[in-house]
C-alpha positions as CSV (number, residue, x, y, z in Angstrom):
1,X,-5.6,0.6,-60.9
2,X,-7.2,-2.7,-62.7
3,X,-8.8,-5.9,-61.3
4,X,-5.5,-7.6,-61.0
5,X,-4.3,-4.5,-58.9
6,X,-7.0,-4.3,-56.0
7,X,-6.9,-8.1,-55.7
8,X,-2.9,-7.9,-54.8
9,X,-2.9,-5.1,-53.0
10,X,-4.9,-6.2,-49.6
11,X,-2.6,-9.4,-49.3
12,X,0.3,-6.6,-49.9
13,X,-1.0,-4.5,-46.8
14,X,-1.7,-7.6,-44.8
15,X,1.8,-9.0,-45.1
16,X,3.4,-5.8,-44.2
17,X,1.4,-6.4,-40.5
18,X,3.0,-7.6,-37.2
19,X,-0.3,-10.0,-37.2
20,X,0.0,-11.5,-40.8
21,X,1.8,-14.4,-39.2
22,X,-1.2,-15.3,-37.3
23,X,-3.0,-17.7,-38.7
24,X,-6.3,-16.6,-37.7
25,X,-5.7,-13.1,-39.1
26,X,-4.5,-14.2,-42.8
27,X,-7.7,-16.8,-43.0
28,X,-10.0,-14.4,-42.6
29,X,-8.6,-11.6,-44.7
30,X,-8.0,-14.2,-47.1
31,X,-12.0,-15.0,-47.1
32,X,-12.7,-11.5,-47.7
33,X,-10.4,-10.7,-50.6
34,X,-11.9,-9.6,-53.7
35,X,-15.0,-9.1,-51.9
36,X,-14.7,-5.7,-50.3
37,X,-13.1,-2.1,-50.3
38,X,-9.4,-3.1,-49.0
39,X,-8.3,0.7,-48.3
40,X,-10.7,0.2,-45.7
41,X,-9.7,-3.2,-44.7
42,X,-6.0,-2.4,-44.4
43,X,-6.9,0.9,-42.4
44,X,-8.8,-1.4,-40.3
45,X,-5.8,-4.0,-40.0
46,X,-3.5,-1.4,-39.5
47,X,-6.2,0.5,-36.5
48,X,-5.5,-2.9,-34.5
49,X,-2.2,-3.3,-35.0
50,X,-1.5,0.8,-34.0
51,X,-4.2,-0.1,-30.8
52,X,-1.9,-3.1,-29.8
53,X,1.2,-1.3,-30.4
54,X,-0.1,1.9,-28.3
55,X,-1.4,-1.0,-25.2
56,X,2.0,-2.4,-25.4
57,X,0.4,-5.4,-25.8
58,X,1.1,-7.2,-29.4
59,X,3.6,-9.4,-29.2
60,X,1.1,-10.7,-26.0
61,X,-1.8,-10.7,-28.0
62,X,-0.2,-12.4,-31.2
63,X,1.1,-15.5,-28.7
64,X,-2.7,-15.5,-27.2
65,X,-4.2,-15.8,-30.5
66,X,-1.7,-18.9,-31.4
67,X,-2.9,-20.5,-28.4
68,X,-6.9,-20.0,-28.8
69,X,-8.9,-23.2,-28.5
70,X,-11.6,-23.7,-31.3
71,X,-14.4,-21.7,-29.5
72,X,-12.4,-18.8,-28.9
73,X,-10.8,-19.1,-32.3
74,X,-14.0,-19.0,-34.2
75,X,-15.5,-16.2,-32.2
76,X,-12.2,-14.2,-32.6
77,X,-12.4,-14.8,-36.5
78,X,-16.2,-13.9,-37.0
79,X,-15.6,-10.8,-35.0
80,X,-12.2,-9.7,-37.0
81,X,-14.0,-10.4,-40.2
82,X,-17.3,-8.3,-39.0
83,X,-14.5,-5.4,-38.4
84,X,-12.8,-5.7,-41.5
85,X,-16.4,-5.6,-43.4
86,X,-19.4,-4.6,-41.9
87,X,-18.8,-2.6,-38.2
88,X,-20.4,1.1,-38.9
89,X,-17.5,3.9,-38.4
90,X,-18.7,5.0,-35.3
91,X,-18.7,1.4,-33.7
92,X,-14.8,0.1,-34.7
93,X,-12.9,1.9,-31.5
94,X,-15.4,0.7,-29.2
95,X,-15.2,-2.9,-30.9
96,X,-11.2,-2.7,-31.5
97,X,-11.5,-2.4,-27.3
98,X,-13.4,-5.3,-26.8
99,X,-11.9,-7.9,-29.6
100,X,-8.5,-7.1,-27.9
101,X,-10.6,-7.8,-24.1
102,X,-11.5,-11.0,-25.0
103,X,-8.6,-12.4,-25.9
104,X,-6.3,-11.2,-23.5
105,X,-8.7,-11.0,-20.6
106,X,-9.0,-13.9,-17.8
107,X,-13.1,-14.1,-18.4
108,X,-13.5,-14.1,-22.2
109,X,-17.4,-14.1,-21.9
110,X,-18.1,-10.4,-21.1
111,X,-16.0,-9.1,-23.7
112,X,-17.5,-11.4,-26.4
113,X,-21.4,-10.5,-25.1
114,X,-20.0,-6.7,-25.8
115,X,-19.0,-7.7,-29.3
116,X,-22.2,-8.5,-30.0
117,X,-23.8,-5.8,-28.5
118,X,-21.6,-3.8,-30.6
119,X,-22.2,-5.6,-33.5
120,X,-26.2,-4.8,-33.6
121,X,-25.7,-1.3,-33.3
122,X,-26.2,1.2,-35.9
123,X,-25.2,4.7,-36.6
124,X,-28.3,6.2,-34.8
125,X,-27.8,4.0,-31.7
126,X,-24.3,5.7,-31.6
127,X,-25.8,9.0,-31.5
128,X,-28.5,8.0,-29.3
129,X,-25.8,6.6,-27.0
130,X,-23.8,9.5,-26.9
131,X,-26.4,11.4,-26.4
132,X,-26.8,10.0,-23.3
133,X,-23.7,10.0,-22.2
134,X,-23.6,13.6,-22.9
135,X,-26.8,14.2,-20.8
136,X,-25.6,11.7,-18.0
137,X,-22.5,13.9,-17.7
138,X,-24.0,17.2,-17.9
139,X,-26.3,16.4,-15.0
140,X,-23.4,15.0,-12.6
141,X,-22.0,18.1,-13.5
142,X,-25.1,19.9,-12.0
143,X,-24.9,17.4,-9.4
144,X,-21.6,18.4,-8.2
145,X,-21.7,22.3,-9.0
146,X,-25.0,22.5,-6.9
């Protein structure tokens, strides 16, 4: 595959999406392009489509993003472009989860304060944090055996 190749082929996978007619979507893929890995991009794009598609929730979610006033629009669009280049592995379901909760929850403000959570932790802190959460159930286990 040459230059000219890879630069297509992320606009390619982004038009085959239910979401490329969102504007929101397309401007911030569209920053990106030529920049980045897009196998990774599109498996990204194609991860939040399948998660919207599996909530029964994307023609919702596509009207929602239409309708975002500027705050909510550039917050959307910085998260969406962390996920498409920078989120570890290990964080994108968790932030998938809360991208989707702030735009199609009633209080956007929790949701958003979890993207940025997310968006400071690194592969450790996922291990770390399930590590926990491994110990926490393990002990309610012995909690409710004894």
């Amino acid at each position: 595959m040459n230059f000219s190749d890879t630069k297509l082929a992320l606009p390619k996978a982004v038009v085959k999406t239910a979401l490329s007619a969102v504007p929101v979507i397309g401007s911030a893929v569209t920053e990106i392009i030529g920049y980045f890995d897009d196998k990774y991009i599109e498996k990204r794009l194609l991860k939040l489509e399948s998660k919207l598609g599996e909530l029964k929730i994307l023609e919702n979610f596509i009207t929602a993003l239409n309708e975002l006033d500027e705050h909510k629009y550039y917050s959307f669009r910085n998260n969406l472009k962390f996920l498409l280049t920078e989120a570890v592995p290990e964080t994108v379901d968790a932030f998938l989860l809360a991208m989707i909760d702030s735009i199609m929850s009633e209080t956007h403000e929790m949701a958003e304060e979890a993207c940025e959570i997310i968006r400071q932790l690194n592969a450790n802190d996922i291990r770390t944090l399930r590590l926990l959460k491994s110990a926490i159930e393990k002990k309610k286990g012995e909690v409710n055996a004894g």
